[in-house]
C-alpha positions in Angstrom: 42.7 -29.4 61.1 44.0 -31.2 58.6 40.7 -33.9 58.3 38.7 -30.5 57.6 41.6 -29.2 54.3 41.2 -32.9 53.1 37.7 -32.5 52.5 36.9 -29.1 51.8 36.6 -29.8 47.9 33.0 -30.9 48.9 32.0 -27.8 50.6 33.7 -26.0 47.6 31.6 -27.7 45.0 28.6 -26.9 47.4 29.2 -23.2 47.9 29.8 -22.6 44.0 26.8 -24.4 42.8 24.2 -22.4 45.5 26.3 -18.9 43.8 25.0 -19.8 40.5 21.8 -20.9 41.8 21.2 -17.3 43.5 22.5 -16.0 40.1 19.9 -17.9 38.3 16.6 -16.9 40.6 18.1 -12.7 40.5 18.3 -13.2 36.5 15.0 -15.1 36.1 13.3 -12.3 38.6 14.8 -9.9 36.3 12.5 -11.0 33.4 15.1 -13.7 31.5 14.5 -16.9 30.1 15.7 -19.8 32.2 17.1 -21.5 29.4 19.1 -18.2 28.3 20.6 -18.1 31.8 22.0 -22.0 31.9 23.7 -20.5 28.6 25.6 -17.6 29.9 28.9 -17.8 30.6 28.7 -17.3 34.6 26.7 -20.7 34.1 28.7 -22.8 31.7 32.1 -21.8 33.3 30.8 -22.8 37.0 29.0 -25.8 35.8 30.9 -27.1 32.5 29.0 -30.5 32.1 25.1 -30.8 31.3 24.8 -32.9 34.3 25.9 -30.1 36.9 23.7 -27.8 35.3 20.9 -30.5 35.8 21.4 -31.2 39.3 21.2 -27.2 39.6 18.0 -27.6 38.1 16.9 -30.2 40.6 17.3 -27.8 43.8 14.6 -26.7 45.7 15.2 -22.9 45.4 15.0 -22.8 41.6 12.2 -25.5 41.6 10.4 -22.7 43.4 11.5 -19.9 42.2 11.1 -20.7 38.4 8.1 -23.4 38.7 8.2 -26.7 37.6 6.9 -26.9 34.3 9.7 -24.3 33.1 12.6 -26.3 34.7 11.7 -29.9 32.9 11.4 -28.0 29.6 15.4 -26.6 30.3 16.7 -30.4 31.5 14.9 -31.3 28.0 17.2 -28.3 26.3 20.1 -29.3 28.1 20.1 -32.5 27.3 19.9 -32.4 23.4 
């Protein structure tokens, strides 16, 4: 019992960066901008560094989901 509480941080971390990745496909289905989406707050306050929000970027669901071409154009936004 206690092995599992010392490392539940990574399933933490885990669990809230797939919530914002399900909040960024429902808000990109809903007609917005990817790059207005990394910028709300939902976004910035899950994932505070640009690198968090570029690993999101890197998952399969919103590779899909958004397309490819779209998601290297927001890494190149996020990293200015």
């Amino acid at each position: 019992m206690a092995l599992k509480d010392l490392f539940s941080f990574l399933f933490a971390r885990s669990t809230q960066e797939e919530r914002v990745a399900q909040y960024v496909i429902r808000e990109h289905d809903r007609g917005r901008t990817l790059n207005e989406i990394l910028e709300d707050k939902y976004v910035v306050n899950r994932l505070q560094s640009p690198q968090q929000r570029s690993r999101l970027l890197d998952r399969p669901e919103i590779l899909q989901a958004v397309g490819g071409d779209m998601v290297e154009a927001a890494k190149a936004s996020i990293g200015s």
